[in-house]
C-alpha positions in Angstrom: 12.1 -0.1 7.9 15.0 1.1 5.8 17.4 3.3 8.4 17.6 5.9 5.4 13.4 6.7 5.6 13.8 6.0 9.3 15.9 9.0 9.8 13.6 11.1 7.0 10.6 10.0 9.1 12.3 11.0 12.7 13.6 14.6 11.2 10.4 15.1 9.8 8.7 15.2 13.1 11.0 17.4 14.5 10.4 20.0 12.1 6.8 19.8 12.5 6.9 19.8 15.8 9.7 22.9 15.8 7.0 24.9 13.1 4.4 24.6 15.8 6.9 25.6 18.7 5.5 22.1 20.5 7.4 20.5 23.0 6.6 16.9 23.3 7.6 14.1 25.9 9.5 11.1 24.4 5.9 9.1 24.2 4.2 11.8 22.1 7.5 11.9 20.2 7.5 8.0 19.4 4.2 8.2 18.7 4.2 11.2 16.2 6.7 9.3 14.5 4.9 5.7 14.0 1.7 8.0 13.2 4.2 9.3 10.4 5.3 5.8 9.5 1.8 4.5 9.1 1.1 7.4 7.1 4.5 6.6 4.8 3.8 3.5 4.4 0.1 3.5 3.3 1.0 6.3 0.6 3.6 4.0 -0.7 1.4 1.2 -0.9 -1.2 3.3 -1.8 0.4 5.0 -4.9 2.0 1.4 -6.2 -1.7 -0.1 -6.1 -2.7 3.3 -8.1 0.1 3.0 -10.7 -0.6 -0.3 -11.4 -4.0 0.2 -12.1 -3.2 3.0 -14.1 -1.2 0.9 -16.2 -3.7 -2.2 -16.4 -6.5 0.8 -17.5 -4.0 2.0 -20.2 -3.6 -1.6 -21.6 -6.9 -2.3 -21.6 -7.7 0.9 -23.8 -5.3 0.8 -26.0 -4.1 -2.8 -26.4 -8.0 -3.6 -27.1 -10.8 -0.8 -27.0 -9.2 1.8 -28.6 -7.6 0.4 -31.7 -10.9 -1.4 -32.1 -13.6 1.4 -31.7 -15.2 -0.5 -28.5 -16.5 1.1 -25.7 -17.2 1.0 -22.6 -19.8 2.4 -19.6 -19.0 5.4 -17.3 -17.2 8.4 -18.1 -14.4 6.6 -20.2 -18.0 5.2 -22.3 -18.6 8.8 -22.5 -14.8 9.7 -23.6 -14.8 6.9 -26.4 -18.3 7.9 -27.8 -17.1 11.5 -28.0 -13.8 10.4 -29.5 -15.3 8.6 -32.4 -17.8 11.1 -33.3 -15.8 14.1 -33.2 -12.1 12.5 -33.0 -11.0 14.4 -30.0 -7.9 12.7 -28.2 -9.7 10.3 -26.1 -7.2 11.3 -23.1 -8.2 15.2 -23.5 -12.1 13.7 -22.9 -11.2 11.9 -20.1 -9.5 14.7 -18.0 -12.2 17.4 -19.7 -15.8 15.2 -18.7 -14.3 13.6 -15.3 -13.5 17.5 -13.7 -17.4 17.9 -12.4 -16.8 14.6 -11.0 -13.5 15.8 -9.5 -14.9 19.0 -8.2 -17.9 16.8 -6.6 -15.1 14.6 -4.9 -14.5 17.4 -2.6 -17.4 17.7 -0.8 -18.9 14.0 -1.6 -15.7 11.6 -0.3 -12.8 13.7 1.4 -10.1 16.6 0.0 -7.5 13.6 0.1 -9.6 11.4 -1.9 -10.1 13.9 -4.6 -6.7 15.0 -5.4 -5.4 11.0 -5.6 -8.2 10.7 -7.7 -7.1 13.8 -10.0 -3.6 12.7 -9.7 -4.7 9.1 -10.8 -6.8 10.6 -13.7 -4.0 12.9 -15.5 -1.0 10.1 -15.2 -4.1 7.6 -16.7 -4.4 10.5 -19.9 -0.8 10.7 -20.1 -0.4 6.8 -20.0 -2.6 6.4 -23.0 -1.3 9.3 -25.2 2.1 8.2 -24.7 2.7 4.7 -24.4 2.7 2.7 -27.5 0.6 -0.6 -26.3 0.3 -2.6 -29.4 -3.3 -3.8 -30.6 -3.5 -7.3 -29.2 -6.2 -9.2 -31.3 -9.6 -8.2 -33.7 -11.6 -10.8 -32.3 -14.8 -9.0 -30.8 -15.3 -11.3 -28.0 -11.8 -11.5 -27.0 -11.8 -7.4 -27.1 -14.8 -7.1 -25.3 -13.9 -9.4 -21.9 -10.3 -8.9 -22.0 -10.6 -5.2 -22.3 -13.1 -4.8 -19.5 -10.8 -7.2 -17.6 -7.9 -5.3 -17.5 -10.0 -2.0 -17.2 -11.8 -3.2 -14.5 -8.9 -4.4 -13.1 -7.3 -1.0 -13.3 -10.2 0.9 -11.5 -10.5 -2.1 -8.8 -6.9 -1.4 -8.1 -7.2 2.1 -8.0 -10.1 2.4 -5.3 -8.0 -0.3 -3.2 -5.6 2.8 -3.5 -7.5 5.1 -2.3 -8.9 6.7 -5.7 -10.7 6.6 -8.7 -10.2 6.7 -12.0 -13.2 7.2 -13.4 -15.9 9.9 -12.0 -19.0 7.6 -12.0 -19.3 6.5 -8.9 -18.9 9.9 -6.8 -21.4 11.2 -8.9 -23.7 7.7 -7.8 -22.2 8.7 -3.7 -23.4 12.3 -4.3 -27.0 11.5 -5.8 -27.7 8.7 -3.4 -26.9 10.7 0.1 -29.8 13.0 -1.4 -32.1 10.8 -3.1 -33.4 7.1 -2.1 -31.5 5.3 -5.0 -28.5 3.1 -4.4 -25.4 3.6 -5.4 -25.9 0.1 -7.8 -29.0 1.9 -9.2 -27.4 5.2 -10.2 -24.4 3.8 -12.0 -26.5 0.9 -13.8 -29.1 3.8 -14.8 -26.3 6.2 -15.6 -24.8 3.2 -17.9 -27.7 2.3 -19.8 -28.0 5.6 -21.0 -24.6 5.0 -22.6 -25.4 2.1 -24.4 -28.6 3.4 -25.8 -26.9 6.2 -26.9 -24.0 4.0 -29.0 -27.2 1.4 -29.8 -28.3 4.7 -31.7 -25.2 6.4 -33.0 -23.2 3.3 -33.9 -24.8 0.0 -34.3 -26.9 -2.5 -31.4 -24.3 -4.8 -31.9 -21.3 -2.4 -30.7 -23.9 -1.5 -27.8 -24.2 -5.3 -27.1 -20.1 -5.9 -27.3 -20.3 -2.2 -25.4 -22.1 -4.2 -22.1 -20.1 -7.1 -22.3 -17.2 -5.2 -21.8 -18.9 -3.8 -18.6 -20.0 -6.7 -17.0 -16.4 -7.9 -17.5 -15.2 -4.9 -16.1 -17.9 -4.4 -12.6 -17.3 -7.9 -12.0 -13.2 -7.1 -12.0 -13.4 -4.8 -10.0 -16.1 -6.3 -7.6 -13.2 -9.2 -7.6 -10.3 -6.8 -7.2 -11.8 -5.1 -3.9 -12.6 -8.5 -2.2 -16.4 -8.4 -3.6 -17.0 -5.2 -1.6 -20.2 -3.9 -2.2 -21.4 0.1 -1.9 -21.3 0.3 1.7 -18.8 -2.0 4.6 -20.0 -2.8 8.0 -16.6 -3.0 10.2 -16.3 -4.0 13.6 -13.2 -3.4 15.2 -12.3 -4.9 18.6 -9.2 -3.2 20.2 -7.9 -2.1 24.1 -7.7 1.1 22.1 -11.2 1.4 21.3 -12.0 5.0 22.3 -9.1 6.6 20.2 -10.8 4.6 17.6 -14.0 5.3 17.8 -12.7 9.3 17.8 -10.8 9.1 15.0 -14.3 7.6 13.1 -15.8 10.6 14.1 -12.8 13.2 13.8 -11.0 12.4 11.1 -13.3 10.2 8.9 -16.7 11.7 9.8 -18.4 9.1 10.1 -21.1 7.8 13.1 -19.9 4.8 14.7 -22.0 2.2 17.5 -20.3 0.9 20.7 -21.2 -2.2 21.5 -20.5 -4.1 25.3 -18.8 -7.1 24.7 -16.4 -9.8 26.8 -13.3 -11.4 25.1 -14.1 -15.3 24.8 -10.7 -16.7 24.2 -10.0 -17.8 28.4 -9.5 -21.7 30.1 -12.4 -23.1 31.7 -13.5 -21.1 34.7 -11.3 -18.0 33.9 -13.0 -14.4 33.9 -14.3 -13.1 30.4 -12.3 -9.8 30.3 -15.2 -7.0 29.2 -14.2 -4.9 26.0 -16.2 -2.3 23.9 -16.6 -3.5 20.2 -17.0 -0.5 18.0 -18.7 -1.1 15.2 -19.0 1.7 11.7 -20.5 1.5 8.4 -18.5 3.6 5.3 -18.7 3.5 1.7 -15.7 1.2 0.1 -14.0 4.5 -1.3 -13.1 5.2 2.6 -12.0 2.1 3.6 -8.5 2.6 2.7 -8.7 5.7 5.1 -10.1 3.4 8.0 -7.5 1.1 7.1 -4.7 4.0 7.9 -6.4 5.2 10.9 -6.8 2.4 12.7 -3.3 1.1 12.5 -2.1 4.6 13.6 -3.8 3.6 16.6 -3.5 0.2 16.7 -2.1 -2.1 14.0 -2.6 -5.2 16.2 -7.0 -4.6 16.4 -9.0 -7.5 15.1 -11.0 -6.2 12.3 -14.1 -8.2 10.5 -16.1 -6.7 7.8 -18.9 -7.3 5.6 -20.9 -6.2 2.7 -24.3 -4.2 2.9 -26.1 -3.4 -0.1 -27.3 0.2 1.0 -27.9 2.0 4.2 -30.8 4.5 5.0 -30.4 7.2 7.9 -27.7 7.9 10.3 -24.7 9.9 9.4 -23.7 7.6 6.1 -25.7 9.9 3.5 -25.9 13.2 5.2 -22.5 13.9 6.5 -19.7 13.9 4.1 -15.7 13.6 5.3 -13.7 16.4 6.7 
């Protein structure tokens, strides 16, 4: 690491730890700080990934759906209707319909996760109301997959950061930890809506182009996140499995399950050395938070995950973060 953030990092720590009146030994001193670094380092990363998406959103609405009166599913469906029917700056409509969302976030995800997301959603409104993309073509087709493209590729990048950038899916979170619905079934209910709303007040056709531009953009962003679906089974396997299976519960507030395992990499006739696997399920907008957790405790754990359509019981839909 640069020797400049190094010393920002180290003299950070010490004022923390000088504002609590803590005295710590040189281990819990070298370990505040690399829980520091982690914590650097994923925001960095974290808030490039979120900028870019931001930008790839912008282009997508104004180098394509904008200029051309297209829309699109979700709450930026919702700001583009409103815009054409009442001509209200679309990036007023964006901030103005997404703050039940943001307020939701809150209690549905994690504090964190809502106030990247707001963050996220204001620099996306400024981005469109001030840069000057140019229309890039007035071919239909070409509008409709390229401008879900780079707006799904905007909000894929985005939730890899850690946020959203468009309110839908909390609200699917919130509904489905109360109701039996999936997450996939709230948002695709929640979209048709939309599109029989603009098959009504505009045309069937700009309804048709509207959920060809969403396919385009769900399957970006499915791509973008590694074809994550709503909820991730993780395993972890780590000497440090009881720090992480308290920081599941502590600081993501999520359930976890310990299984008894035995390491199977050993020679012929060599003792399996016995490990607990610890094994969670989240939703995809947490993962970045697991992500951050775990290599505070252990950067070196072996990690496999996989995709699960839904999830009924446990802690998953009754217990949001902390």
């Amino acid at each position: 690491m640069n020797p400049i953030f190094q010393y920002l990092i180290v003299e950070t720590v010490k004022h923390q730890l000088k504002k609590k009146d803590k005295k710590a030994s040189s281990n819990q001193f070298e370990k505040e700080v690399q829980n520091v670094k982690v914590e650097f380092i994923h925001i960095v990363r974290d808030s490039f990934l979120i900028l870019l998406g931001i930008l790839s959103a912008s282009f997508g609405l104004k180098g394509f759906l904008l200029p051309n009166s297209f829309i699109d599913g979700g709450v930026t469906g919702i700001s583009l209707i409103t815009t054409e029917l009442t001509g209200i700056s679309f990036s007023i409509l964006l901030i103005g319909i997404n703050i039940p969302f943001l307020i939701m976030d809150f209690s549905t995800i994690s504090k964190q996760f809502a106030i990247k997301s707001i963050i996220a959603i204001i620099l996306l409104a400024i981005s469109v109301h001030l840069i000057p993309f140019i229309s890039i073509t007035n071919d239909s087709l070409l509008i409709a997959v390229f401008g879900g493209f780079f707006l799904g590729l905007g909000i894929g990048l985005s939730i890899r950061g850690g946020a959203v950038i468009d309110g839908t899916e909390v609200l699917a979170v919130f509904i489905s930890r109360r109701t039996s619905l999936t997450i996939g079934d709230i948002i695709l209910i929640f979209n048709i809506m939309i599109f029989s709303v603009a098959a009504y007040v505009f045309t069937i056709e700009i309804a048709l182009y509207a959920i060809l531009t969403y396919l385009a953009a769900s399957k970006t962003v499915d791509f973008v996140v590694i074809g994550v679906e709503e909820y991730i089974g993780v395993t972890i396997i780590s000497d440090r499995n009881e720090e992480i299976r308290l920081a599941i519960i502590e600081k993501l507030g999520r359930g976890c399950t310990i299984y008894s395992g035995k390491r199977g990499f050993a020679k012929r006739g060599e003792l399996l050395k016995e490990t607990d696997i610890v094994y969670t399920l989240i939703t995809r907008l947490e993962l970045s938070k697991l992500h951050t957790e775990i290599d505070k405790i252990d950067k070196d754990a072996f990690i496999v995950m996989h995709s699960i359509k839904d999830a009924k019981g446990g802690m998953i839909k009754k217990r949001p973060l902390e």
